[in-house]
N, C-alpha and C positions, 0 to 999 in steps of 0.2 A: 427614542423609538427603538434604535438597536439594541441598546439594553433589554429591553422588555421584550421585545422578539428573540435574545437571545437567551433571558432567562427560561423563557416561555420552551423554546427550541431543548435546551440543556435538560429539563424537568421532563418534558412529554418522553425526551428520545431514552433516557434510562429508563421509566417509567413504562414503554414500550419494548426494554429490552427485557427487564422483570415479568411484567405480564406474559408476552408470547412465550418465553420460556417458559414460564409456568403451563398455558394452553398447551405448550405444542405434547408438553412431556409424551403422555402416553404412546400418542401415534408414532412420536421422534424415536423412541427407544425400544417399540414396535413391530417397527418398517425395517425391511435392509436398505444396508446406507445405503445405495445410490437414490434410494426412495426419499430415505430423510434428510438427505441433501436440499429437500424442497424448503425446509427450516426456517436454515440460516441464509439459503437467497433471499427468501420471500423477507424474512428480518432486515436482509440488508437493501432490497427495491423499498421497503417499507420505511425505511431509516431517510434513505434519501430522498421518499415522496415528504415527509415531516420537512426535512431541509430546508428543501425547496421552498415549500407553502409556508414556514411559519418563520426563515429568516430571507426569503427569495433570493436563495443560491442555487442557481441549475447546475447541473452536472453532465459536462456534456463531454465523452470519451469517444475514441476515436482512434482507428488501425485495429479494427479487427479484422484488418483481410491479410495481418500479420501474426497472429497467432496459429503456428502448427497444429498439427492434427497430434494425437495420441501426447508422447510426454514431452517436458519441455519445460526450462527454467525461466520463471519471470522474476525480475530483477526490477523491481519502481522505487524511484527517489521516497525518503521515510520523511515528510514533513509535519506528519497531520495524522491526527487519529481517521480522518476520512480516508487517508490512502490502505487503514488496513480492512477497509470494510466492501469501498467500491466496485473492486476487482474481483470478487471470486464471484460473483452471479454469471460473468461473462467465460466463466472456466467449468469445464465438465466435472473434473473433480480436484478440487486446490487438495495443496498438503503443504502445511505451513511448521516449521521448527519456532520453537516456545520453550521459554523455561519451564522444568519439571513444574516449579512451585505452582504454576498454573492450573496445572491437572488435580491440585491439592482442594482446589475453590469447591464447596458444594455445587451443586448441577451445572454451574460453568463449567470445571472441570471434566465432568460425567458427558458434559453436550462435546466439548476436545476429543475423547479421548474413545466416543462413537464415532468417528470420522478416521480413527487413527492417525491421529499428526505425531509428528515428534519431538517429544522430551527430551532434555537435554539436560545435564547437568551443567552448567557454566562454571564450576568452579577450577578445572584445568584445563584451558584453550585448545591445547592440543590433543588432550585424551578427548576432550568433546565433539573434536573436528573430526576423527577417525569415526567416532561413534555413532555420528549423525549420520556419515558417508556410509558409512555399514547399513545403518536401519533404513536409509533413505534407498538405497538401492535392493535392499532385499521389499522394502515396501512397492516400489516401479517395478520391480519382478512380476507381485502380484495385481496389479493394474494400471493402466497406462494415468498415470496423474502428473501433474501442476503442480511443482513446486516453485513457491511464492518464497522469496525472501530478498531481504534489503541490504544490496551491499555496503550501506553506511554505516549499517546495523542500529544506530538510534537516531532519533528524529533530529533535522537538523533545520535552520531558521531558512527561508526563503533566500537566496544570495548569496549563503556562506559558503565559506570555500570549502571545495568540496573534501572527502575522508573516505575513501573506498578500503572496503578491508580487504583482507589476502584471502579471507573463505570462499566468497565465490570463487575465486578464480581455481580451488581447488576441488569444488564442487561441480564447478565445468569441466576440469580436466579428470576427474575421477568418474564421475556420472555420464560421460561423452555425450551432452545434450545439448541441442541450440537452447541460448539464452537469447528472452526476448527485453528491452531495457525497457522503461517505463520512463515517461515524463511529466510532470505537471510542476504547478506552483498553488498546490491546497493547500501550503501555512499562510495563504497571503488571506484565505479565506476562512479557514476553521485552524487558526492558531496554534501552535505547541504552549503546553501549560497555560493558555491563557482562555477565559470565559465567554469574551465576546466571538461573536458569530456576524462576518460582512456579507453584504449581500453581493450579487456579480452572477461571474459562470465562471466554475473552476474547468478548465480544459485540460483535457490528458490527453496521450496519446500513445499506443504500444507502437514502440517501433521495427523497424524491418529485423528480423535473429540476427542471432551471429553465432553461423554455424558450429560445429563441431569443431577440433584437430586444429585449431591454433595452438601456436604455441602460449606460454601462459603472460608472459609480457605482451605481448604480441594481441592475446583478449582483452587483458586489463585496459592497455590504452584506447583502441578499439571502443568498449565500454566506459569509460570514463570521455571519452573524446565525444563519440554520439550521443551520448546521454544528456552531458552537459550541453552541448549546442541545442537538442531540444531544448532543455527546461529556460536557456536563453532566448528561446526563442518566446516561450510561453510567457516568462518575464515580462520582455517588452511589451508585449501585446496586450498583458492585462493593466501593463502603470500604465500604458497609452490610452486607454478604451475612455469612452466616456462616463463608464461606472466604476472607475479603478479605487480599491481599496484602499485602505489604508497601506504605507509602504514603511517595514522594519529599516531598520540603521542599514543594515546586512542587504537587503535589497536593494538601497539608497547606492550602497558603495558598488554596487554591481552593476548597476546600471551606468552609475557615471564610468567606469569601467569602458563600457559599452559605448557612450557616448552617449545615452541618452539621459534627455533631461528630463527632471522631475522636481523641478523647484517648487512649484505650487501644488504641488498631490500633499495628501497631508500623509503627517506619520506616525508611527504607533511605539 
């Protein structure tokens, strides 16, 4: 049955990302942004009502009495193609960094680059880093926005140990913005590189910022310290639950970490 709810889930939800692009076009590129901003929320409420009803995974997020008003860095763990889609309905206006070659894609590119996010060229770290921090700040010049980005920078498995890179922390210190961390465990649910689709409740949670004017060791830990204890916390609670998914190698060893057991949960 998971299969087949999973194939089923996998076909509609591209299939849904094709057609509404195609519907939205005119109005999308029409409208001024904060108008066509209605798009890609309503694509991504739309995306996770599919979820839900055709593999029964709810989505249930949580601390938004933590997210500031006007601009502000959001930092959430990268495990899941769900985590890059979930988040921005609950933000005024996201602004997310992407490789240039993205902006290259027919009308995907075209739907980026009405938004104005920022391109980047990734092929020298440090001329990138400077570049990003230039355009990002003359972009929050001109409106107060949500920058989204993953300090792991690529997706990583449920439990693995964690890999925080040194960009944020120079994006904090150059942008002088509270960053807010993110939490969850949606690879346990919607997988990296992998097809099937478990059912459950992926829980998230924004958690409390971390202001401005640390120093930058001083945020890093900070950030990697409270991040992690959420996503441990989320952990547990979903190997334990009565609907607990299936558990990778990487989660297996985190948990016994933990102390907890999970002899009998099956694994993937």
């Amino acid at each position: 049955m998971i299969l087949v709810r999973s194939l089923a889930f996998n076909v509609a939800f591209y299939a849904s990302l094709i057609v509404q692009m195609i519907f939205w076009t005119p109005f999308y590129f029409l409208a001024p942004r904060h108008l066509a901003w209605f798009v890609p929320k309503f694509w991504s409420r739309s995306s996770m009502w599919l979820y839900r009803v055709m593999t029964g995974t709810k989505s249930e997020i949580t601390g938004l009495e933590n997210l500031p008003e006007g601009s502000f860095i959001l930092a959430p763990k990268h495990q899941s193609f769900w985590d890059t889609i979930a988040f921005f309905p609950f933000l005024d206006d996201p602004l997310y960094i992407l490789k240039r070659e993205l902006t290259w894609i027919p009308f995907f590119g075209w739907y980026i680059m009405k938004m104005r996010m920022i391109p980047v060229d990734r092929g020298s770290r440090s001329k990138a880093l400077k570049s990003v921090i230039k355009l990002t700040r003359a972009e929050l010049d001109r409106n107060p926005r949500q920058l989204i980005i993953y300090p792991e920078g690529t997706r990583r498995a449920p439990g693995d140990d964690p890999n925080y890179k040194w960009g944020i922390v120079e994006l904090y210190s150059e942008l002088d913005l509270p960053v807010v961390p993110v939490a969850h465990v949606a690879g346990l649910y919607w997988p990296r590189r992998k097809f099937l689709r478990f059912p459950g409740t992926i829980k998230a949670r924004f958690l409390p910022p971390i202001l401005p004017g640390l120093e930058k060791e001083e945020f890093m830990r900070r950030l990697v310290a409270e991040t992690e204890a959420a996503v441990d916390a989320l952990l547990v609670d979903a190997a334990t639950s009565a609907d607990a998914p299936p558990l990778p190698e990487t989660a297996r060893r985190r948990l016994g970490k933990l102390g907890v057991d999970v002899g009998d949960t099956v694994s993937v």
